[in-house]
C-alpha positions as CSV (number, residue, x, y, z in Angstrom):
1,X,3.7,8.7,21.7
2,X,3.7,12.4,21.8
3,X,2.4,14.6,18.8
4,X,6.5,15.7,18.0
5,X,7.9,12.8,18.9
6,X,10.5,11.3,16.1
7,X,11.1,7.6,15.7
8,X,14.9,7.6,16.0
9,X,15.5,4.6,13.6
10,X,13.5,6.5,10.8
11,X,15.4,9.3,11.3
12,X,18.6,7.5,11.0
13,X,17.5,5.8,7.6
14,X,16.5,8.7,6.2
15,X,19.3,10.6,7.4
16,X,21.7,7.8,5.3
17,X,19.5,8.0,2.5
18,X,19.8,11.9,2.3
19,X,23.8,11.5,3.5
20,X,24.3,9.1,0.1
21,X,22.6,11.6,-2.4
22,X,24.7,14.0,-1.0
23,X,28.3,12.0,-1.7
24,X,26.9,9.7,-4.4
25,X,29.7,7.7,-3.6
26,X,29.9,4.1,-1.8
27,X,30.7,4.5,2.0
28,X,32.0,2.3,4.5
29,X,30.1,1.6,7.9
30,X,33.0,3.7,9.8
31,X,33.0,6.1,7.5
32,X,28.9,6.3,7.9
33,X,29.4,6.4,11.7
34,X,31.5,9.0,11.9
35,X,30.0,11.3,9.2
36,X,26.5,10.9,11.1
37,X,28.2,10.6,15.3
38,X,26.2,7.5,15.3
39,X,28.4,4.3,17.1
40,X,29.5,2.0,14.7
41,X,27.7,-1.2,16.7
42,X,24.1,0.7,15.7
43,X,25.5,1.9,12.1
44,X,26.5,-1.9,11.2
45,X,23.1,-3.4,12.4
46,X,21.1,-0.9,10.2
47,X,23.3,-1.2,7.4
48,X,22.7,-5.0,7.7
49,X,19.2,-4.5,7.9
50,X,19.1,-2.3,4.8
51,X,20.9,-4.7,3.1
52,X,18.7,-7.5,3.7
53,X,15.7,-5.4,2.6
54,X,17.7,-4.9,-0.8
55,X,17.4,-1.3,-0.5
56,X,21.0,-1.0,-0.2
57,X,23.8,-3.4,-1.6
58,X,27.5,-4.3,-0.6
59,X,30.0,-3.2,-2.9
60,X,34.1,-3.4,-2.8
61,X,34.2,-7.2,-1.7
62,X,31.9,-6.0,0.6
63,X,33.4,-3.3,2.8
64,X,31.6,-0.6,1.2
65,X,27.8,0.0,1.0
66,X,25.9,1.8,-1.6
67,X,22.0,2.5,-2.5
68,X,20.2,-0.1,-4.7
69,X,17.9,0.4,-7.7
70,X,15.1,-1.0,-6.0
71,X,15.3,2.8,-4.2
72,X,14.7,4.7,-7.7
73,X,11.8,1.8,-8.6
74,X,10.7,2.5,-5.3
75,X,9.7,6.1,-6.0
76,X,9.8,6.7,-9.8
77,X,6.1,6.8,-9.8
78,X,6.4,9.9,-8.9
79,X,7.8,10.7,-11.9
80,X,5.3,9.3,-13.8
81,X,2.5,11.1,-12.4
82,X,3.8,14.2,-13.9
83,X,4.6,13.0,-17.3
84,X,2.6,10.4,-18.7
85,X,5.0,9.3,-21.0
86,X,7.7,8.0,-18.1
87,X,10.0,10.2,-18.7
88,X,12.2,11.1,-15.6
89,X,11.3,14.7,-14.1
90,X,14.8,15.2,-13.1
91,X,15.4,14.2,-17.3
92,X,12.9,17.8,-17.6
93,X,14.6,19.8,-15.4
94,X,17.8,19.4,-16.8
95,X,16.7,20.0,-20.5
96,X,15.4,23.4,-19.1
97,X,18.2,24.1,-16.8
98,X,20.5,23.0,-20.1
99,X,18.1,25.5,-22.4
100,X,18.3,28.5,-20.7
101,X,21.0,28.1,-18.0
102,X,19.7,29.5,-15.2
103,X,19.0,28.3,-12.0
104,X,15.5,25.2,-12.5
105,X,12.7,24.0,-10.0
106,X,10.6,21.7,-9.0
107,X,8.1,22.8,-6.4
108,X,4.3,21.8,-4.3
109,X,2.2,23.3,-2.8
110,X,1.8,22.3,1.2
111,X,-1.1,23.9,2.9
112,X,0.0,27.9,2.3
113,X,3.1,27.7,1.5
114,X,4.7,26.4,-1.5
115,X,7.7,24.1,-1.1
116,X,11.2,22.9,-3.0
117,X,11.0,19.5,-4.3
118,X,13.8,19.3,-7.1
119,X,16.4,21.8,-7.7
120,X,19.4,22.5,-10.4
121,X,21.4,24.8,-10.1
122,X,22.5,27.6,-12.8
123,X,25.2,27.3,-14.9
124,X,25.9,31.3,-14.7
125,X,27.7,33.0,-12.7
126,X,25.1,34.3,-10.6
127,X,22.3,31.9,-9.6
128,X,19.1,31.5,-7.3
129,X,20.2,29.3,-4.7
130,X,17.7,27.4,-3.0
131,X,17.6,24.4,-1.3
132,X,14.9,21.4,-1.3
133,X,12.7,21.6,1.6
134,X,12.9,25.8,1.7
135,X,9.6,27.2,1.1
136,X,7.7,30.3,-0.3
137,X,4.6,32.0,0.6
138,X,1.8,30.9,-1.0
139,X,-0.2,34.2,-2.4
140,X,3.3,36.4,-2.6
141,X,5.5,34.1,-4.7
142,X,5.7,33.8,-8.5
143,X,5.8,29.8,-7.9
144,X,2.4,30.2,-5.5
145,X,0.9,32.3,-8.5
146,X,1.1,29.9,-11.0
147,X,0.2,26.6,-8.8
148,X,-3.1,28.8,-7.7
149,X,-3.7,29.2,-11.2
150,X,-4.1,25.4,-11.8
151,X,-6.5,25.7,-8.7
152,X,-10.0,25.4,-9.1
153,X,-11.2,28.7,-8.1
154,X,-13.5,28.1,-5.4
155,X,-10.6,25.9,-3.9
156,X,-8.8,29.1,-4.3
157,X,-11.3,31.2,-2.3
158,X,-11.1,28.8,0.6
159,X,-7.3,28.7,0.4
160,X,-7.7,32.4,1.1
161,X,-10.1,32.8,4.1
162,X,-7.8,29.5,5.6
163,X,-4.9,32.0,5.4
164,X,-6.9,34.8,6.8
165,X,-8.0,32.7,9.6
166,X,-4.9,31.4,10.3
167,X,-2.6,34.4,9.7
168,X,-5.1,37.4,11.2
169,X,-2.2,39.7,11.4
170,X,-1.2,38.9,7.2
171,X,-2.7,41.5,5.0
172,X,-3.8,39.8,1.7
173,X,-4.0,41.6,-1.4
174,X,-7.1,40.0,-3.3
175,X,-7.5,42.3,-6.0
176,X,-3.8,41.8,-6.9
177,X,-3.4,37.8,-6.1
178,X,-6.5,37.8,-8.4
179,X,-5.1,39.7,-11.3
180,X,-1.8,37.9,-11.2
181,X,-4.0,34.2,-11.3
182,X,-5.3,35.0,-14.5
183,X,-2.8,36.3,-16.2
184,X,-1.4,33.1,-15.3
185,X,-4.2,31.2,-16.6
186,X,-4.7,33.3,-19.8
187,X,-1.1,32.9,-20.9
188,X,0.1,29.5,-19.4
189,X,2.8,31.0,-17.2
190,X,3.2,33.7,-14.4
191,X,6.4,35.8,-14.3
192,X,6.9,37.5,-11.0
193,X,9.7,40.3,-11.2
194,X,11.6,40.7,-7.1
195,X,8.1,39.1,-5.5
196,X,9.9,36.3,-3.0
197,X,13.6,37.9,-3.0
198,X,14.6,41.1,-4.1
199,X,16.7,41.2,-7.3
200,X,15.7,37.7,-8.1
201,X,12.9,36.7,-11.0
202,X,11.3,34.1,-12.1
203,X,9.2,32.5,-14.8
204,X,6.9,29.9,-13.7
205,X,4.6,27.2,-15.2
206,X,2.2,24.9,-13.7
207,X,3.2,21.1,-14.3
208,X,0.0,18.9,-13.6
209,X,-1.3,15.9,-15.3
210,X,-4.8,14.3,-15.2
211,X,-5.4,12.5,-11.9
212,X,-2.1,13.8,-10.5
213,X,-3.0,15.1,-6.6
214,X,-0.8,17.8,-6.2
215,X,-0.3,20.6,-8.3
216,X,3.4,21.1,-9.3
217,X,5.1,24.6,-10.3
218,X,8.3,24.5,-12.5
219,X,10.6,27.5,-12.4
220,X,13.1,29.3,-13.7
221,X,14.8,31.8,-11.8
222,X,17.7,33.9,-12.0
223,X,18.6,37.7,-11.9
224,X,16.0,40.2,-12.9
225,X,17.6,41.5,-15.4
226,X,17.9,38.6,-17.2
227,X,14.1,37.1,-16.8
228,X,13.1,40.2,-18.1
229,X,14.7,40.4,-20.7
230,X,14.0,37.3,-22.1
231,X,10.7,36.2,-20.5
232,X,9.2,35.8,-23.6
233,X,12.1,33.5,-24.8
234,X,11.8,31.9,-21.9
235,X,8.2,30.8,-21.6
236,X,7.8,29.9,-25.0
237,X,10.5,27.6,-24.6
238,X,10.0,26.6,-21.8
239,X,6.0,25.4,-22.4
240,X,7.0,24.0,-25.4
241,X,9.7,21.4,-23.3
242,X,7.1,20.7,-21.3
243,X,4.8,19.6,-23.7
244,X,6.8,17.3,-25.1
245,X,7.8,15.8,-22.4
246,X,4.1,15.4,-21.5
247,X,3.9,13.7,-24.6
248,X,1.6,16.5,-25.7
């Protein structure tokens, strides 16, 4: 099979999977088919199959299929990993998002960039408006700040020359990147004023746990104007949600 190849029956379950977080809603097969411009004979027999794996279930007298629980057991692990005490991360987010009303992520780092994982959306009337899967530069963005700062330096070092090996033609800052990491480390969050998108600001905390393999950022983003002016707010808040949470 060839390097970028793509197994078209994974990408069809994913694709459903991603198609029923976006209607939250029970579907009919027909209504699947034509949503995805898949034929209905193919749409049936993976619905069928899905359904005898239990990871979707039959609803309506059975003319309507929806996602089961054995999907959120599946991956709430996840979760877990983050905060010790099992809370639900998504249960975090929303206490932030709820706090301070601004736009609330979740994002990893992947190789040198940093990408989306969870996102809520602002209540204001202006918001940052990312999706998941969208990614930031690693050394430039207020969320790649503070996950570097969780870094173990000498990690760091080698994340750099990868970059400058990799990206000759990218012009790297070190003196700056460096500065900005420990701040980050001396006061428990990075705030990055306009760094990934101009008029846009964010305040960003690491959000690791002992034994966790990946190093998660949380943010909160939103005008400029408004994370400066209450970026102290904000990170005290916002650390102190997170603690408890962690059970800390």
């Amino acid at each position: 099979m060839a390097a970028n190849e793509r197994v078209k029956s994974a990408d069809r379950v994913l694709s459903l999977l991603e198609l029923f977080e976006q209607r939250r809603e029970p579907m009919s097969a027909s209504a699947i088919a034509q949503h995805q411009n898949w034929p209905l004979s193919s749409t049936a027999a993976l619905l069928k199959s899905l359904v005898q794996s239990r990871y979707l279930m039959q609803v309506q007298n059975g003319r309507k299929y929806y996602p089961s629980m054995r999907l959120n057991r599946l991956t709430r692990w996840l979760g877990s990993e983050l905060l010790p005490s099992g809370e639900d991360v998504q249960e975090l987010l929303l206490a932030l998002r709820d706090r301070f009303g601004e736009t609330v992520t979740l994002s990893v780092r992947r190789g040198l960039a940093m990408e989306f994982v969870e996102i809520l959306l602002g209540t204001k009337q202006v918001v940052m408006k990312v999706q998941e899967g969208d990614t930031f530069p690693l050394f430039t963005s207020a969320i790649g700040i503070a996950a570097l700062a969780a870094t173990d330096p000498q990690k760091v070092d080698e994340l750099i020359e990868r970059s400058r090996r990799l990206e000759p033609d990218r012009v790297l800052d070190v003196d700056t990147i460096g500065t900005r990491v420990e701040r980050c480390r001396t006061q428990g969050y990075y705030a990055g004023f306009d760094h990934a998108i101009e008029g846009l600001s964010a305040v960003t905390i690491p959000l690791s746990a002992e034994g966790s393999v990946s190093t998660y950022v949380v943010a909160i983003a939103g005008l400029t104007s408004q994370i400066r002016r209450a970026e102290q707010e904000i990170a005290r808040d916002a650390i102190r949600i997170i603690a408890a949470y962690q059970g800390q």
